[in-house]
C-alpha positions as CSV (number, residue, x, y, z in Angstrom):
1,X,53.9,39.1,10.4
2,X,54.2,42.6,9.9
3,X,54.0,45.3,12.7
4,X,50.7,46.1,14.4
5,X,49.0,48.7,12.9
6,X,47.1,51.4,15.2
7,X,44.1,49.0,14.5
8,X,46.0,46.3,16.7
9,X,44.4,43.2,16.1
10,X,46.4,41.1,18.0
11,X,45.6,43.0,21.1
12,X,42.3,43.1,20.2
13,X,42.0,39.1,19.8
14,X,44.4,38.5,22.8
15,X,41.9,41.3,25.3
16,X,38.4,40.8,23.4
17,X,37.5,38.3,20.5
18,X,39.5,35.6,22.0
19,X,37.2,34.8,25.2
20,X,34.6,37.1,23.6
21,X,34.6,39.7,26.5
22,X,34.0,37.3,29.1
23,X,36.0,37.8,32.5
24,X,35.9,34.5,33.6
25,X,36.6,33.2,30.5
26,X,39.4,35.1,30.0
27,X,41.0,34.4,33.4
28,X,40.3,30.5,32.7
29,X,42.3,31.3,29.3
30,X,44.9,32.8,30.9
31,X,45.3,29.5,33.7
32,X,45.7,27.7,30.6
33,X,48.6,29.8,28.6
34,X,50.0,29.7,32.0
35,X,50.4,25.9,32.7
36,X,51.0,25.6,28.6
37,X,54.1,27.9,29.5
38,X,55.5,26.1,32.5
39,X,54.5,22.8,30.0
40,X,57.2,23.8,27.5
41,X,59.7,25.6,29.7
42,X,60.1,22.8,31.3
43,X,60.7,20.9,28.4
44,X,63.3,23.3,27.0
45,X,65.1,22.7,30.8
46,X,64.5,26.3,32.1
47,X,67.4,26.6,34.5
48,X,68.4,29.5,37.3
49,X,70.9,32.1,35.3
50,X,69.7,31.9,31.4
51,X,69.1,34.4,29.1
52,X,65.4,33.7,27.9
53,X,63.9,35.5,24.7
54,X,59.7,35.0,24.5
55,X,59.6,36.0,21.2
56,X,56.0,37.0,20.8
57,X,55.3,38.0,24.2
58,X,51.7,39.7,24.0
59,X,50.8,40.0,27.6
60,X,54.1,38.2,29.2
61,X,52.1,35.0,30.5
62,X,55.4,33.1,29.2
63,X,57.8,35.2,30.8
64,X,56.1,35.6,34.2
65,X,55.8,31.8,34.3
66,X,59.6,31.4,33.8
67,X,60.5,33.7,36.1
68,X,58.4,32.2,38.8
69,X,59.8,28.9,37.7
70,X,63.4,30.1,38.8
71,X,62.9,32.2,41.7
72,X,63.8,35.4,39.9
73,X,67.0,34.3,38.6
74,X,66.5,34.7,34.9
75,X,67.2,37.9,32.5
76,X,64.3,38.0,29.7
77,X,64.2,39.8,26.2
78,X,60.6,40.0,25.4
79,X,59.6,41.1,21.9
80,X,56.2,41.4,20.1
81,X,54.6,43.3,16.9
82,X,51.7,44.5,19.2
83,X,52.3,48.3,20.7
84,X,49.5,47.5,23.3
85,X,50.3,44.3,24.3
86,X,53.8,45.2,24.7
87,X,53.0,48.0,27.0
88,X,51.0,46.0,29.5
89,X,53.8,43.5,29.9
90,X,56.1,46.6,30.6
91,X,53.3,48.0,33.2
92,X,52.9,44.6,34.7
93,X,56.9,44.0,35.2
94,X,56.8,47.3,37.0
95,X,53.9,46.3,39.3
96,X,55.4,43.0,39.8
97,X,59.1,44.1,40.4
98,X,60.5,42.3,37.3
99,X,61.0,45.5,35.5
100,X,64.8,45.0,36.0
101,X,65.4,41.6,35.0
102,X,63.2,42.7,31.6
103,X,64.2,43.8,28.3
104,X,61.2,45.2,26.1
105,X,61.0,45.3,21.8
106,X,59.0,46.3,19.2
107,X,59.9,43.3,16.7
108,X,58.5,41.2,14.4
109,X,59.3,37.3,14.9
110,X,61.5,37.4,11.3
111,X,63.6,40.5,12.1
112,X,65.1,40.7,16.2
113,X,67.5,43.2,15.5
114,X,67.1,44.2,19.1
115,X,69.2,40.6,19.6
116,X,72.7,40.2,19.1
117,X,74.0,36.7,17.5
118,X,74.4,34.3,20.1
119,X,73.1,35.6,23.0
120,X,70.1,33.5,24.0
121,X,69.9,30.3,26.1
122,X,66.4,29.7,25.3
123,X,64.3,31.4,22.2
124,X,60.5,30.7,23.2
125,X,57.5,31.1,21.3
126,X,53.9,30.4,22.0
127,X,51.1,30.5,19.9
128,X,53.8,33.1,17.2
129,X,54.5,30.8,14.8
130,X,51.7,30.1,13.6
131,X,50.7,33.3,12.3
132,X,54.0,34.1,11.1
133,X,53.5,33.7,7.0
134,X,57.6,33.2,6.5
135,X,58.2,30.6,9.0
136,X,61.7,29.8,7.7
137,X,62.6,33.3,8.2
138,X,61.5,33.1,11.8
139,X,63.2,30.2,12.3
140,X,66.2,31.0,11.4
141,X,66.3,34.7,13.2
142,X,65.5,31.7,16.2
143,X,69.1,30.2,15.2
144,X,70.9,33.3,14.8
145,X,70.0,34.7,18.5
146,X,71.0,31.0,20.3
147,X,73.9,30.2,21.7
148,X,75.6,26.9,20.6
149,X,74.0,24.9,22.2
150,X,71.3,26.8,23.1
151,X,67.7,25.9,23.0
152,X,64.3,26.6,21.0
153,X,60.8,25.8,22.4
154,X,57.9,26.5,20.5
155,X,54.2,25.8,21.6
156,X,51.9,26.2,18.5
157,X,48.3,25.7,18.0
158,X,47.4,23.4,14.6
159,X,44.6,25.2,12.5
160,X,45.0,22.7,9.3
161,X,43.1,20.2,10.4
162,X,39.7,22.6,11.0
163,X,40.7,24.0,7.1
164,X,40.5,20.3,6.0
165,X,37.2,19.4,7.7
166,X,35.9,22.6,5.9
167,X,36.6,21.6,2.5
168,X,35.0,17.9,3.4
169,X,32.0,19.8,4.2
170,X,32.0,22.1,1.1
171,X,32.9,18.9,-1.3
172,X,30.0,16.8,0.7
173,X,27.6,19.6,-0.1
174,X,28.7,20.3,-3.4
175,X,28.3,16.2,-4.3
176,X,24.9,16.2,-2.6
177,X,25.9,14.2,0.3
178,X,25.0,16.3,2.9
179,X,21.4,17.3,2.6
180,X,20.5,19.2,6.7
181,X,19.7,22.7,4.9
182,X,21.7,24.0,7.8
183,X,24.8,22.8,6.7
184,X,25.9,25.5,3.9
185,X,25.6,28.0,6.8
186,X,27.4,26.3,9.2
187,X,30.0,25.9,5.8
188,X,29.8,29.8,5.4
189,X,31.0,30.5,9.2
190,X,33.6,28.0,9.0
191,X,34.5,29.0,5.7
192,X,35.0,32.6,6.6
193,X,37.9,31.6,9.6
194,X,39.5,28.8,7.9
195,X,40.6,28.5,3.9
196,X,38.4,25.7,2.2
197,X,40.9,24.5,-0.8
198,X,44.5,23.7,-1.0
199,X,45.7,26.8,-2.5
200,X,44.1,29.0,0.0
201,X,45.8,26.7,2.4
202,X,49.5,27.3,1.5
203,X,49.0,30.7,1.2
204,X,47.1,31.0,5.0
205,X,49.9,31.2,7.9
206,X,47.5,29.9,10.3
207,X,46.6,26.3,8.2
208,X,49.7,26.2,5.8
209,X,51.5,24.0,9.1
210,X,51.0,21.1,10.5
211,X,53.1,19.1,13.2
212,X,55.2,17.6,10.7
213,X,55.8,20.2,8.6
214,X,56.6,22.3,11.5
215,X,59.0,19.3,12.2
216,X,60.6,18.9,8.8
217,X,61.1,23.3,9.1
218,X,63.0,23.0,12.1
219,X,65.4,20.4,11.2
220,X,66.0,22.4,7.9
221,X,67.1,25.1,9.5
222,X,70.1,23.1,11.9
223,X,68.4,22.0,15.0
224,X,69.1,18.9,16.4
225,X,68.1,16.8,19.6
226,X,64.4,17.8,18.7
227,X,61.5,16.6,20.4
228,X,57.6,17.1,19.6
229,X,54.6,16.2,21.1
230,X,51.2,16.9,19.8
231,X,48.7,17.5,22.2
232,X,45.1,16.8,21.0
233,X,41.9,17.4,23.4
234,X,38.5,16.5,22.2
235,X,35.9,17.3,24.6
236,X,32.5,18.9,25.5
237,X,32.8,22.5,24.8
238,X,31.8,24.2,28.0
239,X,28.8,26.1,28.1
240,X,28.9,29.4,27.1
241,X,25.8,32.5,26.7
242,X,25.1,33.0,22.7
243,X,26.5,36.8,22.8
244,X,30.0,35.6,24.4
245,X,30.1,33.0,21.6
246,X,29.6,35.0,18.7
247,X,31.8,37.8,19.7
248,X,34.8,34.5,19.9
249,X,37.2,34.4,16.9
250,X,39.4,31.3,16.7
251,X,42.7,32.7,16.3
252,X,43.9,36.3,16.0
253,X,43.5,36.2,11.4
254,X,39.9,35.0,11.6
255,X,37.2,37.2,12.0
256,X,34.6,36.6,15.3
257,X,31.1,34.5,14.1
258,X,29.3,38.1,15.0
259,X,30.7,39.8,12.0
260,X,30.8,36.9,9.9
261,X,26.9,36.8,10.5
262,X,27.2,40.7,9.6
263,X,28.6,40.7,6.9
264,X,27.8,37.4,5.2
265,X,23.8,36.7,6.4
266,X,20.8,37.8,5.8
267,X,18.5,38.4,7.9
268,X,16.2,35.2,7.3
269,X,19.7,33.0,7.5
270,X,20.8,34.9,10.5
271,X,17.3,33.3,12.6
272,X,17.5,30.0,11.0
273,X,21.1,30.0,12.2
274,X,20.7,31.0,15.5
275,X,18.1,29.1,15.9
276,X,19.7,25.4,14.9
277,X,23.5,26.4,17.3
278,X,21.9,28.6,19.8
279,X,20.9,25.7,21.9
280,X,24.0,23.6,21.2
281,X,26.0,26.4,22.2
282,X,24.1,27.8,25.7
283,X,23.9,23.9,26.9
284,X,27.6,22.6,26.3
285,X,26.9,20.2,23.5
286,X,29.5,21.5,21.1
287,X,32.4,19.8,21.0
288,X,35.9,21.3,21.4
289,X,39.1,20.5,19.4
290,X,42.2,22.0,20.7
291,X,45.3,20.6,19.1
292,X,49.0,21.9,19.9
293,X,52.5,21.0,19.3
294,X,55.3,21.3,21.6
295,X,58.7,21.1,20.2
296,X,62.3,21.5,21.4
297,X,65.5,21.7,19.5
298,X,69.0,22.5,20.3
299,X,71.3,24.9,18.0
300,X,74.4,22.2,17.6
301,X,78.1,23.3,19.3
């Protein structure tokens, strides 16, 4: 995960594509990062008086979360490859008064030179991993920064399993098995935000990981005492107005279903398209798929 250029697109996923522009969408996101935050914390055994390193900050929602979770009593590095993002969880530390109890770093997930060895009770990350492409490397810059017997707690979404039903879609149509004429452009969509074939896979930071490779990755690189669950929520998407959900991208490397229809549709396709989702989407009948892991680990010592 390199650092953000001045075409920041993990601000512009995090503030636009990822609720689509939608204020109450975006607050109800934002209720959920929060009680996914508190979720792991808890978890990793938050206490009064540690040294916490969110690791991937964006807007702070992690930090914030930890600090309410111990009165105040809690020093945080926060660290992120976004300028933008960075700079409003510096401007709302200020407004909130944690300004003092905050460290703030340009830094990519694989490189936290702002850190010195062993100076972290707990190295956090949320929704980070999964985007970084050397995960290894992230994990052991995790190990380096952790005091012996200091904790890591990641919360990461899993992408692999949309990049899988993908391919079953493109290998159905390509055998003849799937015969709605609807179906290679609902293909072509997903095909643009998720790789369709096991090489693309690997090589795709978002869909190269599942929960037990993440697992295996972690215990490579030391940890012990680990704990994972995988949290998987299969429900009615809620109803959402046909603009709002094509201006939605999945995660922060995929592009939104707006440009995908752009860029990859003609005009005839576009209609046809439209008009087979549009009601699915603008009555709640889609169904949503969120799946995330939660892992702990200690550094031994």
């Amino acid at each position: 995960m390199a650092l953000a250029p001045a075409n920041d697109r993990w601000a512009n996923w995090v503030l636009s594509q990822r609720d689509g522009g939608d204020r109450a969408r975006a607050c109800a996101t934002r209720d959920a990062v929060a009680a996914q935050a508190r979720r792991l914390l808890a978890l990793a055994g938050l206490t009064p008086g540690s040294m916490l390193a969110d690791i991937g900050c964006g807007e702070g929602l992690l930090s914030w979360e930890a600090l309410s979770m111990t009165a105040g009593a809690l020093r945080v590095a926060l660290s992120d490859v976004s300028p933008r993002l960075l700079r409003r969880a510096r401007a709302f530390a200020r407004l909130c008064g944690h300004a003092a109890r905050c460290r703030f770093s340009l830094a990519d997930a694989t490189r936290l030179g702002h850190l010195p060895d062993s100076s972290i009770d707990i190295a956090a990350l949320r929704a980070v991993l999964a985007y970084v492409d050397d995960k290894p490397a992230a994990l052991r810059e995790a190990w380096r920064v952790l005091r012996p017997g200091g904790r890591l707690a990641l919360a990461e979404p899993v992408f692999q399993d949309e990049a899988l039903a993908a391919a079953e879609l493109q290998h159905a149509l390509q055998l003849g098995a799937a015969t709605d004429p609807v179906l290679p452009l609902l293909l072509r969509w997903k095909a643009a935000q998720f790789p369709t074939d096991a090489v693309s896979m690997a090589r795709n930071a978002a869909c190269s990981c599942n929960e037990r490779d993440l697992l295996r990755l972690v215990r490579q690189t030391g940890f012990d005492r680990v704990h994972l669950e995988l949290h998987i929520d299969l429900q009615p998407a809620p109803a959402c107005d046909w603009e709002t959900f094509i201006a939605r991208a999945p995660h922060p490397l995929a592009p939104s279903l707006a440009e995908i229809l752009h860029q990859r549709f003609d005009a005839d396709e576009r209609v046809r398209f439209e008009r087979a989702l549009r009601p699915q989407v603008e009555s709640g009948r889609l169904q949503a798929d969120d799946r995330t892991v939660y892992l702990v680990a200690r550094k031994p010592g």
